[in-house]
ZAFIBA-715271 format. One record per atom (N, C-alpha, C): x, y, z. Coordinates in steps of 0.001 Angstrom, whole numbers, padded with zeros to 6 digits, always signed. Example, Ala and Ser with C-alpha at 12.3 -4.5 7.8 and 13.67 -1.06 7.14 Angstrom:
+013190-005690+007800 +012300-004500+007800 +013200-003300+007800 +012850-002250+007080 +013670-001060+007140 +012900+000030+007870 
END
This chain:
+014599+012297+017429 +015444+012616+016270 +014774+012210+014963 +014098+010823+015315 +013280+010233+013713 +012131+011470+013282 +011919+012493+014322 +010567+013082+014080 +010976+014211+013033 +012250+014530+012889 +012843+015330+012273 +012901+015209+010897 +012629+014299+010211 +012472+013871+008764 +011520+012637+008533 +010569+012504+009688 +009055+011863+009212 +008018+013137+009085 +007599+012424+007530 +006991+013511+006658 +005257+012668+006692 +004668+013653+006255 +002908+013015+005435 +003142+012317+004428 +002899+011298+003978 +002792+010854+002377 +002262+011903+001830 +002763+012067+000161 +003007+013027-001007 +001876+012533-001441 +001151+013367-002113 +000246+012655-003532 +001386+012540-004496 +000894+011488-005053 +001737+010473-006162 +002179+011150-006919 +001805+012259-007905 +002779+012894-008692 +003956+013451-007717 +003815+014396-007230 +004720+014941-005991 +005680+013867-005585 +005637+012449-004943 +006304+011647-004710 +007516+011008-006093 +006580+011307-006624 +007289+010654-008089 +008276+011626-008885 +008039+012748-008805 +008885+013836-008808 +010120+014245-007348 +009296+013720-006604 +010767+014378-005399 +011753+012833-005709 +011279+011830-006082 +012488+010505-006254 +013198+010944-007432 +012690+011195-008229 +013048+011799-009517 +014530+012416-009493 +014185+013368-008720 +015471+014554-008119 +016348+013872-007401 +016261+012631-006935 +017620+011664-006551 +017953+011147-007336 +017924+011370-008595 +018852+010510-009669 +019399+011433-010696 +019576+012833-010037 +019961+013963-010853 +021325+014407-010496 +022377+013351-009724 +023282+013199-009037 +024503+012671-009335 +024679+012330-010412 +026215+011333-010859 +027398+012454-010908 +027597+013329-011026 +028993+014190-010599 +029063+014022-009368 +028298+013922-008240 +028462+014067-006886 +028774+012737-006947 +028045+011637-007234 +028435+010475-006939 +029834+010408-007330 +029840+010216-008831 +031392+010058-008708 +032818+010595-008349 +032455+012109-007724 +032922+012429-007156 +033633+012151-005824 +032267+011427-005161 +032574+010960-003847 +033282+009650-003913 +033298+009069-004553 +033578+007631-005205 +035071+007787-005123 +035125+008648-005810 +036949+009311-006483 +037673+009622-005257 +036746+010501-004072 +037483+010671-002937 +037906+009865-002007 +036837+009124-001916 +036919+007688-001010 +038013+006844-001458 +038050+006673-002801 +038917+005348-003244 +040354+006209-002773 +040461+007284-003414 +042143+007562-003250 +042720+008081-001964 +041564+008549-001243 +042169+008632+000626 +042499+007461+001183 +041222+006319+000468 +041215+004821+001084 +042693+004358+000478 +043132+004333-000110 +043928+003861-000983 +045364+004536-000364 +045381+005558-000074 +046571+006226+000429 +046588+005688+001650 +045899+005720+002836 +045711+005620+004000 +046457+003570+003880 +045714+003281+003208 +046074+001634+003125 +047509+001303+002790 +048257+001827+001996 +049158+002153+001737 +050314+002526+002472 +049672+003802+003258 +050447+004771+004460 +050755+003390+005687 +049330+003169+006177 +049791+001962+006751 +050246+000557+006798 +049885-000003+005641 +050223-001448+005607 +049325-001920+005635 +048092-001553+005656 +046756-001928+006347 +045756-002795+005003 +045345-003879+005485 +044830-004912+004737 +043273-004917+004826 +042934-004357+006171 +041494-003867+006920 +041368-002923+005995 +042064-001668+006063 +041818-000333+005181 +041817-000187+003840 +042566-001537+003074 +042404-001562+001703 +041071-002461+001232 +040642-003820+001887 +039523-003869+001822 +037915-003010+002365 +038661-002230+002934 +036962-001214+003196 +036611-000115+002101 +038298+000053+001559 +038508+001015+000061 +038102-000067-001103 +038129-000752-000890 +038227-001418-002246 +036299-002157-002885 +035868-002570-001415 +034057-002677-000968 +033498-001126-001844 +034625-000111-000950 +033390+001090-001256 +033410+001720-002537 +034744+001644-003332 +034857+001942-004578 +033759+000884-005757 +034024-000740-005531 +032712-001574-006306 +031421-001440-005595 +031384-000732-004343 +029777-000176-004306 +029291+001210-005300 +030447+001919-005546 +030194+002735-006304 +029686+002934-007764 +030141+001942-008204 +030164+000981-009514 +029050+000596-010265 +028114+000070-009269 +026696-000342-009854 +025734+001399-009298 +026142+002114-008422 +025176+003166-008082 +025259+003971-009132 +026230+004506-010164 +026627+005404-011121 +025887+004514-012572 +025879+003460-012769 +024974+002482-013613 +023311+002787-013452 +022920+002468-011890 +021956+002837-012007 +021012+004247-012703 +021876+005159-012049 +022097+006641-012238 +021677+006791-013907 +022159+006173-014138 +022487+006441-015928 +021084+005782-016598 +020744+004489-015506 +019767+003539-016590 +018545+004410-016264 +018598+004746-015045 +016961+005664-014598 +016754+007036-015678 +017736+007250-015648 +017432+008664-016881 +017761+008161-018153 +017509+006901-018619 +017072+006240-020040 +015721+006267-019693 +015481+005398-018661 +013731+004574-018628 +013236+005927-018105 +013408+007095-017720 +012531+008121-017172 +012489+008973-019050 +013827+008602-019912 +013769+009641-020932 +012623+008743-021860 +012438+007246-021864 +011713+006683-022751 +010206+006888-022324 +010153+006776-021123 +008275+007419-020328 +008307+008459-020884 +008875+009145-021182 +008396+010511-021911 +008479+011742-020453 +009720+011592-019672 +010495+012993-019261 +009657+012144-017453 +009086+011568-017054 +008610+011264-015950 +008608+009561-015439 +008704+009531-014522 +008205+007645-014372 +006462+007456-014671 +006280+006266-014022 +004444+006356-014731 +003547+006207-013596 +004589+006173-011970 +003250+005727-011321 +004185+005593-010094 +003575+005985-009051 +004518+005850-007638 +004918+004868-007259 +004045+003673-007716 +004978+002188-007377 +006021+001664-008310 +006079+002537-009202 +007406+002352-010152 +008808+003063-009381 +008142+004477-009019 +009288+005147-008648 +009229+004785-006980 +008650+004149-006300 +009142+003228-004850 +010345+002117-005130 +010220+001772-006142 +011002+000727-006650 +012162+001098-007020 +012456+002006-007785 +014007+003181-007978 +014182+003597-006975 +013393+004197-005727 +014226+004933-003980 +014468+003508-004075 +014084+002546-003340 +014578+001590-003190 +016009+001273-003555 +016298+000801-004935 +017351+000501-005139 +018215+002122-005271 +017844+002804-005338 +018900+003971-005002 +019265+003741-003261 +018796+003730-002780 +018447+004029-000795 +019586+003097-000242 +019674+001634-001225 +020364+000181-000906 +021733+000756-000943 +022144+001209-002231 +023551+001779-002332 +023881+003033-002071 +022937+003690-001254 +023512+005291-000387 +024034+004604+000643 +023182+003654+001410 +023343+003075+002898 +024513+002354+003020 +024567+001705+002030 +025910+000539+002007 +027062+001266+001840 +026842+002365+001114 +028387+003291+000720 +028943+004229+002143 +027748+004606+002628 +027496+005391+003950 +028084+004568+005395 +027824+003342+005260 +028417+002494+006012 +029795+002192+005910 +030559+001448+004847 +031724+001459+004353 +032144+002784+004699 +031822+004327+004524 +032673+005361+004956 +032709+005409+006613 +031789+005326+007268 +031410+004891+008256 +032837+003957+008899 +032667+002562+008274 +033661+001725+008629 +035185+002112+008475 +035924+003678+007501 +036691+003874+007567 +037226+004740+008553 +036128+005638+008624 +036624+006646+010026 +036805+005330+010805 +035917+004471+011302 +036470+003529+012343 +037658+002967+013008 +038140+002540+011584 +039259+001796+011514 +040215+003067+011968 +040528+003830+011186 +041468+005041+011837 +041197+005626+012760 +039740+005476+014045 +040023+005918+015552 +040692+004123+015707 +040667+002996+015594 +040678+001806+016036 +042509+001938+015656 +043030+002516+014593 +044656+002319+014388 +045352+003579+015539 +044342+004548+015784 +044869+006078+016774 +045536+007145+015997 +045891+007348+014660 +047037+008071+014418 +045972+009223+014025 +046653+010423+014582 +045508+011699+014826 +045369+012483+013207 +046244+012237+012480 +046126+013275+011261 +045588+011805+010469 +045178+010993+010470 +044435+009856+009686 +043153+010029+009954 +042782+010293+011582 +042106+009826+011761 +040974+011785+011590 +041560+012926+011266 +041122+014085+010688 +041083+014262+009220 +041722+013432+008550 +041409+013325+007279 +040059+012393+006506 +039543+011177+007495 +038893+010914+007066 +037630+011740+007742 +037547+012208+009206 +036285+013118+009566 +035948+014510+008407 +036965+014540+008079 +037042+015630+007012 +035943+014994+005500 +036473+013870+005564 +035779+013542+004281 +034124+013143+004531 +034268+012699+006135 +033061+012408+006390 +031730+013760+006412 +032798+014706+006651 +031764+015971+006805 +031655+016379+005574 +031909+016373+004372 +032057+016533+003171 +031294+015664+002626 +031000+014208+002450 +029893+013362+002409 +028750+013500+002915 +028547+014562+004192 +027075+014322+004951 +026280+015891+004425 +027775+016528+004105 +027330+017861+003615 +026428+017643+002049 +027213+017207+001314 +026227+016751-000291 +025518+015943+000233 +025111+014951+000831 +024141+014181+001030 +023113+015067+001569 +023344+016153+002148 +021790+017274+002805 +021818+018377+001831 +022354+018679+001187 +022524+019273-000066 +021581+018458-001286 +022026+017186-001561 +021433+016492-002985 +020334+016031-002246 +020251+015453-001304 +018755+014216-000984 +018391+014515+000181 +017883+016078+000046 +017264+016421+001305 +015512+016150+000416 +015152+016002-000510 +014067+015623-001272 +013506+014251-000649 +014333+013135-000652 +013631+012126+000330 +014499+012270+001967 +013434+012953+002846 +014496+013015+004049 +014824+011611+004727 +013383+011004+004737 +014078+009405+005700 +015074+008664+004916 +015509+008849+003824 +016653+008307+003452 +017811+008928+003642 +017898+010289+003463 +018853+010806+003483 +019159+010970+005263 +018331+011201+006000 +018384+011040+007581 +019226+009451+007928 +018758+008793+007527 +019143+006984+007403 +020914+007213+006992 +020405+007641+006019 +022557+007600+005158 +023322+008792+006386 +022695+009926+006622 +023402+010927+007836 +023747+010117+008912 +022521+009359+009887 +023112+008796+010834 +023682+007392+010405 +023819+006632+009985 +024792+005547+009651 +025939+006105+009278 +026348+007226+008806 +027698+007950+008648 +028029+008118+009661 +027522+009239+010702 +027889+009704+011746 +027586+009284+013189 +026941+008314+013487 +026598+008274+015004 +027761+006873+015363 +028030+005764+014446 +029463+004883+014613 +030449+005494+014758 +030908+006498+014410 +032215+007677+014525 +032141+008751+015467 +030783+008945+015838 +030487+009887+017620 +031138+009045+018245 +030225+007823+018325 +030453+006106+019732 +031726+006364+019564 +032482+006126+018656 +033947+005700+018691 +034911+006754+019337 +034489+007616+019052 +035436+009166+019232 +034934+008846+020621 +033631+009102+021360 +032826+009176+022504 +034239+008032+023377 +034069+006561+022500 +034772+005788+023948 +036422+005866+023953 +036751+007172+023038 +038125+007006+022876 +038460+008064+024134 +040189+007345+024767 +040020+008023+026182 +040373+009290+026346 +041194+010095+025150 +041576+012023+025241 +040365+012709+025003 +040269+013610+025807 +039526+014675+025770 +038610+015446+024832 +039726+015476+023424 +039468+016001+022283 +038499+015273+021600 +038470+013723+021793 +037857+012758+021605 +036186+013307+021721 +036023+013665+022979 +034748+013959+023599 +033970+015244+022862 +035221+015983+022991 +034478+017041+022353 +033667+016903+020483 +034433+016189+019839 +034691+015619+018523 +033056+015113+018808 +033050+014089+019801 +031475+013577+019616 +030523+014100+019511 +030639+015681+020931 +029489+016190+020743 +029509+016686+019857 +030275+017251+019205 +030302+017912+018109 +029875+017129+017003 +029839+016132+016820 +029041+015274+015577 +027874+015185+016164 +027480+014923+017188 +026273+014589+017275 +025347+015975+017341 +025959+017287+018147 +025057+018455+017413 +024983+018421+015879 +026352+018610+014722 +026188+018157+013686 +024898+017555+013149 +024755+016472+013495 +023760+015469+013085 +022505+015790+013723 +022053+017035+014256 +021004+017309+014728 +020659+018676+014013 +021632+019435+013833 +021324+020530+012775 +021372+020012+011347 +021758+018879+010660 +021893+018454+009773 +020433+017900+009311 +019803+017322+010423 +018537+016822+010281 +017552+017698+009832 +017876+018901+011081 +016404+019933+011015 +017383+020484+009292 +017888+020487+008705 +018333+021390+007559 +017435+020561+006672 +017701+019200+006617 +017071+017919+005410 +015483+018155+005546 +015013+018691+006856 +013374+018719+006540 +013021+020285+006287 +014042+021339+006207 +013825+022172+005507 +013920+022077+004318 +014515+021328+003544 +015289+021452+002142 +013975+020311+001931 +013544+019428+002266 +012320+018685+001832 +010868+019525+002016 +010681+020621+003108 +009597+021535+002969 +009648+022013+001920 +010950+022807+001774 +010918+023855+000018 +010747+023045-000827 +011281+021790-001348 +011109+020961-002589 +009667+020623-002997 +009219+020129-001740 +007661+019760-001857 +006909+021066-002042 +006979+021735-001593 +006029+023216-001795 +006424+023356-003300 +007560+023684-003642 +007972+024137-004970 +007218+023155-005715 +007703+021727-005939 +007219+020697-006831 +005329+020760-006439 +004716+020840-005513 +002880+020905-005692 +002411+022507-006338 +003415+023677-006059 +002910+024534-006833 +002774+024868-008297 +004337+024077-008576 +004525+023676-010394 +003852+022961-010884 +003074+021729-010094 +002575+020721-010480 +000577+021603-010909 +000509+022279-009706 -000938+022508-009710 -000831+023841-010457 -000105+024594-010751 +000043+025401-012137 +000040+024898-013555 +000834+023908-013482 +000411+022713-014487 -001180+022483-015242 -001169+021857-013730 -003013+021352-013949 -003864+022164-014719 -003383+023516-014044 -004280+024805-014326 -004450+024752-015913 -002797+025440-016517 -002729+025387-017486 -003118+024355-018645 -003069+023625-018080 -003505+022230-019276 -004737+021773-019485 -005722+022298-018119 -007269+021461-018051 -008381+022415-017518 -008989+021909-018127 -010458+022916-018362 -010659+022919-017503 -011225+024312-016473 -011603+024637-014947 -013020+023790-015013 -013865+024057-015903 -015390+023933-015921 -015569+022015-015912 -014735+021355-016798 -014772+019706-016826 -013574+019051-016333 -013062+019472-016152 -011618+019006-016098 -010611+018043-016868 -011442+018360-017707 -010635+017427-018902 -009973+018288-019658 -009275+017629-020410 -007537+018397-020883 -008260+020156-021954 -007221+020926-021937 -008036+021669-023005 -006806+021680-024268 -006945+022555-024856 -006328+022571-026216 -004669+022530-026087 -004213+023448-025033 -002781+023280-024897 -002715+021638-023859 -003446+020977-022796 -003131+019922-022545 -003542+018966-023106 -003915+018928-023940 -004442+017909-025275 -003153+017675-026506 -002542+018979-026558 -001309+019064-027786 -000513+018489-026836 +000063+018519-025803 +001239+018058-024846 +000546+016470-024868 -000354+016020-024450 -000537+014458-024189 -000417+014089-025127 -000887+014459-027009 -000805+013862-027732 +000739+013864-028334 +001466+014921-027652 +003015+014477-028104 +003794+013535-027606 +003017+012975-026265 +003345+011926-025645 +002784+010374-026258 +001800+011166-026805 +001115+008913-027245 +001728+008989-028785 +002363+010084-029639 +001909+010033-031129 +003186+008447-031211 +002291+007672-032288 +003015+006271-032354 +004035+006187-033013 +005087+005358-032863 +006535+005308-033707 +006310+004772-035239 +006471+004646-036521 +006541+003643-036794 +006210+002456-037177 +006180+001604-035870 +006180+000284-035421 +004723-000068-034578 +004082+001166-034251 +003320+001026-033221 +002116+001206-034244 +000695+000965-033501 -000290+001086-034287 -000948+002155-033927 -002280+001995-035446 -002756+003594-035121 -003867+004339-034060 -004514+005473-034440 -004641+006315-033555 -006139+007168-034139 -007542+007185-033795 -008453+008012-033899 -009163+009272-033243 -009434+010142-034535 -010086+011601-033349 -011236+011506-033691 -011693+012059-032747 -013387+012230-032471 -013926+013545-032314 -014263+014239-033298 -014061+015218-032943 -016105+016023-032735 -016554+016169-031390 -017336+016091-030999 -017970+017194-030375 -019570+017415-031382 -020044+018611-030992 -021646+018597-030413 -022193+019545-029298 -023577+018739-028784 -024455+019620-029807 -025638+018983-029997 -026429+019543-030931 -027801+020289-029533 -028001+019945-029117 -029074+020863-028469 -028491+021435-026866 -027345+022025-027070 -027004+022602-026092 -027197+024264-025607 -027869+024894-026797 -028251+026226-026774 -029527+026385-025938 -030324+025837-026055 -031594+025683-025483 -031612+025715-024330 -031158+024866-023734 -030422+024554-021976 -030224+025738-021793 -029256+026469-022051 -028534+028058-022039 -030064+028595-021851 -030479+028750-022886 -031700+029545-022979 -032841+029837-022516 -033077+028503-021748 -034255+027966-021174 -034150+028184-019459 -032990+027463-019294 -032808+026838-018007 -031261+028078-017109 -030686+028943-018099 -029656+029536-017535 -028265+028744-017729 -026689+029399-017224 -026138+029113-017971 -025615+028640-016938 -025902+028328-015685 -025307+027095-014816 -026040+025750-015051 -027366+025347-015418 -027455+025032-016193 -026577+023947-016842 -026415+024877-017894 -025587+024719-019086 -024542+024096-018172 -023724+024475-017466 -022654+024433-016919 -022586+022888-016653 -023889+022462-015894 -023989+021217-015037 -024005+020250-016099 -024464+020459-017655 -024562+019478-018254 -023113+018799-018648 -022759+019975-019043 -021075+020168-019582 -020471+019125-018537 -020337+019981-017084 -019693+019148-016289 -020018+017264-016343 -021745+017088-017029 -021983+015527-016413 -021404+015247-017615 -021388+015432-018861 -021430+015119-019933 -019607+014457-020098 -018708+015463-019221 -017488+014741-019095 -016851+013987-018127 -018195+013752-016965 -017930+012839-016045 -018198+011431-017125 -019315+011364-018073 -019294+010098-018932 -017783+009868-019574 -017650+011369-020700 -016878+010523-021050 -015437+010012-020376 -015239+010477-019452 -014178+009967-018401 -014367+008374-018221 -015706+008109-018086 -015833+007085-017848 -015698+006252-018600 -016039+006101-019604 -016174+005274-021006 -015268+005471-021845 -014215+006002-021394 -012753+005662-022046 -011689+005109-021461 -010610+004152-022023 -009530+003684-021747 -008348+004299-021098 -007919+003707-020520 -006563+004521-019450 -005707+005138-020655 -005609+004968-021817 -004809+004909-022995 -004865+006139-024154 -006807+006181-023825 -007352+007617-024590 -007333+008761-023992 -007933+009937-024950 -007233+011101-024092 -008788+011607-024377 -008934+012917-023983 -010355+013582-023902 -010220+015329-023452 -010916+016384-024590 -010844+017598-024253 -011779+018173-024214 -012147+019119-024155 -012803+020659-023944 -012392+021599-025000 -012614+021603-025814 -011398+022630-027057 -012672+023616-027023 -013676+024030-027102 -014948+024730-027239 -015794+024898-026076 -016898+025672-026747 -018272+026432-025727 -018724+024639-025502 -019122+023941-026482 -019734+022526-026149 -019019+021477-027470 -017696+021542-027116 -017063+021084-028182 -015944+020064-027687 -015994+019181-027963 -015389+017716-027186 -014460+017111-027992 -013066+016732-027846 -012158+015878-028796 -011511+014732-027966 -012131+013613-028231 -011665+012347-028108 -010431+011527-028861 -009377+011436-028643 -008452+010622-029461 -008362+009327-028761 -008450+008777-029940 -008870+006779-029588 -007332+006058-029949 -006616+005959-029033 -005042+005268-028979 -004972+003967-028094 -004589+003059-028628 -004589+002517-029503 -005801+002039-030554 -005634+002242-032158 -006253+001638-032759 -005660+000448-033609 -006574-000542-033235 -005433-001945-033854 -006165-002221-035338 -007483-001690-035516 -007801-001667-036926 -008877-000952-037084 -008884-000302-038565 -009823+000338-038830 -011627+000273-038398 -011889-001243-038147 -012979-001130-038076 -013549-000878-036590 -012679-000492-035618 -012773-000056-034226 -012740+001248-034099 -013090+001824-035241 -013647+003744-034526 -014797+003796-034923 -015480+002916-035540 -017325+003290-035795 -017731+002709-034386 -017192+001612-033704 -018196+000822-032478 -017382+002358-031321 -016288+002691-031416 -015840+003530-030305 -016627+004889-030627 -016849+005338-031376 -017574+006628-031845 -019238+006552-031287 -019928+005260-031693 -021011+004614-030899 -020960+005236-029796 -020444+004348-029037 -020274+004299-027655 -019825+006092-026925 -019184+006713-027422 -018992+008394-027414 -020315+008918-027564 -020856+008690-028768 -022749+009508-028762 -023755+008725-027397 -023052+007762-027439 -024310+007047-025927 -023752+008078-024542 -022633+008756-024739 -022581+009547-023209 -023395+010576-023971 -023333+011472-025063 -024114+012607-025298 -025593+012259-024863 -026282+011336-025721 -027392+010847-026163 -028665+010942-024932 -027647+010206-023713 -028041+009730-022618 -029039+011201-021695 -030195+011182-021390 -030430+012528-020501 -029789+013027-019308 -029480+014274-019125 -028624+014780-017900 -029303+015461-017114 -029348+015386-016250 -030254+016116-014582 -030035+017737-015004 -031037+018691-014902 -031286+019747-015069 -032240+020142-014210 -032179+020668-012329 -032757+020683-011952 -033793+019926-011264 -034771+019689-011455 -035912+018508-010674 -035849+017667-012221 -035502+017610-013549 -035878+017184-014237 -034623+016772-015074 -034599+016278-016107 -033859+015855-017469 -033880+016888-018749 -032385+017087-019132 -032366+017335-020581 -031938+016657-021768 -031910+016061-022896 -031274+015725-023452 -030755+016745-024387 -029495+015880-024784 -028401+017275-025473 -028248+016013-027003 -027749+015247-027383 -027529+014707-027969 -025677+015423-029184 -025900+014492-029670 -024097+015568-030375 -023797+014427-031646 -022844+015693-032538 -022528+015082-033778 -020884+014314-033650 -020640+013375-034122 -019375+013483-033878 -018724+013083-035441 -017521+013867-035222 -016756+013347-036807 -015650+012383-036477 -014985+011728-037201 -014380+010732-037155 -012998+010854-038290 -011552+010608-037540 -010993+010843-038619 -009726+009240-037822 -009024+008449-039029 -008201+007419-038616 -006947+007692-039066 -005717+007962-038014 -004556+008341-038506 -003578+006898-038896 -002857+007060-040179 -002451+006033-040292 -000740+006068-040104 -000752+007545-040905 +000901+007911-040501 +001900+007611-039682 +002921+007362-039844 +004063+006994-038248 +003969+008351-037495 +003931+009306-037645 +004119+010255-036991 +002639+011557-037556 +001595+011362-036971 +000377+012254-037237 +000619+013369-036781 +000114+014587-037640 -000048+015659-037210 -001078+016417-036632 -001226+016687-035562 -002572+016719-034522 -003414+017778-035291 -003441+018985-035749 -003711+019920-036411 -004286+019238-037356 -004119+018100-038164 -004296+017973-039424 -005711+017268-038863 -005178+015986-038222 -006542+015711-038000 -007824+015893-037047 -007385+017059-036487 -008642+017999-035988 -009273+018306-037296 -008084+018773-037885 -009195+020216-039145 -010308+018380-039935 -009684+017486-039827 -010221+016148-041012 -011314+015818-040046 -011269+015571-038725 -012113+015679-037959 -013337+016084-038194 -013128+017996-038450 -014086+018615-038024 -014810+018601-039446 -014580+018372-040616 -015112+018090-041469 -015411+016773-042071 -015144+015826-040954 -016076+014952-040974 -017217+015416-040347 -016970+015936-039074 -018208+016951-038430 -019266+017709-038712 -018914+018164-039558 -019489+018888-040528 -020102+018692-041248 -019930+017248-042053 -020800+016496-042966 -022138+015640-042216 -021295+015003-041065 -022192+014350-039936 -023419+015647-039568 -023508+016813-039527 -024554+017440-039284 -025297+017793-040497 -024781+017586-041619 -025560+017989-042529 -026058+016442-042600 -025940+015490-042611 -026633+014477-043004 -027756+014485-041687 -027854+014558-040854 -028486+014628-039726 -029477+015756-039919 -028979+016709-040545 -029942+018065-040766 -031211+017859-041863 -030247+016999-042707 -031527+016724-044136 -032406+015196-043706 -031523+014458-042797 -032503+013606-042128 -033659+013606-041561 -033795+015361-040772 -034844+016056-040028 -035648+016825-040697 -035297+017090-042200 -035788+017437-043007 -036870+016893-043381 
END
């Protein structure tokens, strides 16, 4: 039965996106919340029952902090900027989501109980009713993580088979198998509804990729360069931010000499450097034929984009394998420091590139 919703591990975006989609849920939650308390509540009532008002009363303040959570995850997912940041962040949200499916799942669990344990037959169809109505949205909303949602299915339903199972009428029996096929078509449904999610979420994701990053380096291009930088631009409060805006000076030659794979291979090494020699923090593009834009985030003071700009011409500078041999390419770069609370990316490309611009003419009359 476990084989039915044990999956492969996700690559990390994928994972971080299918948890995601369990916290897109507070009408259902409180929905279910609403149903539980006032059946629990009637039923406790109906009977006198002190058992049945404390299992209503557990599952309604379990409800309580799960609808909180609900709310705080889509603050801290809206302040990351529309995503979490990293799969061990979002292991940490299933987690505390998973704690209060199970515990609520149980408590409903414990009410069908109690009403095969009191016998009265229209009590004890009103709460299977609710139970099938709970297992139904639960393979409906969180078929995205199945071993949880498999976990919350059978802790609902296999205590209320047993029970029905050792109860001594007939109808009893049938009731079991009948949950327990239930809970076997319910399963194979949760690892369908987790096949489609995952397919859907790696094809959006790697359409994504497409769109945003240069086939040839793989570093961001002009439309995934405008999207990241709408994600870092600083508040305010935060500090500033440098472009680099970076062009190779003997990259025609290569082309010319050597062919345009070649060319290709340099391109490609040239942004394996700068991958390397930048911060988890900076960003890096492809906007051109051999045209490179570095934005340097955080800058804590002005005098940290001449040593970072340095260090950018030492990946150009450096010779790149061309065959049995070496080329050097070398490159100009312009330099522009945003100070604004809110920079406009456009602006300082164009300030950029005419720093760029000047940087080759001084370089040109240097060779002069």
């Amino acid at each position: 039965m476990f084989a039915r919703f044990r999956t492969d591990p996700e690559p990390d975006p994928v994972y971080v996106e299918l948890v995601s989609a369990m916290f897109d849920i507070e009408g259902s939650t409180w929905i279910a919340g609403l149903i539980f308390t006032s059946l629990g509540l009637y039923l406790a009532i109906a009977m006198n029952d002190p058992i049945t008002a404390a299992i209503t009363l557990a599952g309604a303040v379990v409800q309580i902090p799960r609808i909180f959570l609900l709310r705080r995850f889509r603050r801290v997912r809206r302040a990351a900027g529309g995503t979490l940041p990293d799969a061990r962040t979002a292991a940490t949200w299933e987690l505390r989501y998973s704690l209060g499916l199970i515990l609520f799942s149980a408590l409903l669990s414990g009410l069908c109980l109690r009403m095969f344990a009191i016998g009265d037959p229209v009590f004890q169809m009103l709460v299977v009713g609710m139970m099938f109505g709970f297992c139904s949205g639960v393979i409906a909303r969180l078929s995205v993580r199945p071993l949880v949602c498999g976990l919350a299915l059978m802790v609902t339903v296999v205590p209320v088979a047993a029970a029905a199972w050792v109860t001594p009428e007939p109808h009893h029996d049938i009731l079991a198998v009948g949950l327990l096929l239930f809970l076997v078509a319910a399963l194979g449904t949760v690892r369908q509804g987790y096949d489609a999610a995952r397919r859907h979420i790696t094809t959006a994701q790697e359409m994504s990729t497409v769109a945003r990053n240069d086939p040839l380096t793989g570093l961001l291009n002009r439309f995934g360069l405008r999207q990241a930088f709408a994600r870092i631009v600083p508040t305010s409060a935060a500090p500033m931010l440098a472009v680099h805006y970076c062009d190779l000076d003997g990259f025609k030659p290569i082309n010319d000499r050597h062919g345009h794979p070649a060319g290709d291979a340099v391109l490609a090494e040239v942004a394996d450097r700068l991958r390397a020699a930048l911060r988890p923090t900076d960003l890096a593009a492809r906007v051109g034929g051999d045209e490179f834009v570095v934005i340097q985030a955080p800058v804590r003071h002005g005098n940290e984009v001449a040593p970072f700009a340095a260090r950018l011409r030492a990946c150009f500078d450096a010779p790149c394998r061309v065959g049995s041999g070496g080329v050097r390419v070398g490159a100009s770069i312009g330099s522009t420091l945003a100070t604004a609370p809110r920079p406009d990316l456009d602006r300082l490309l164009a300030e950029a590139d005419r720093a760029l611009y000047a940087a080759k003419h001084v370089s040109r009359d240097a060779a002069e």
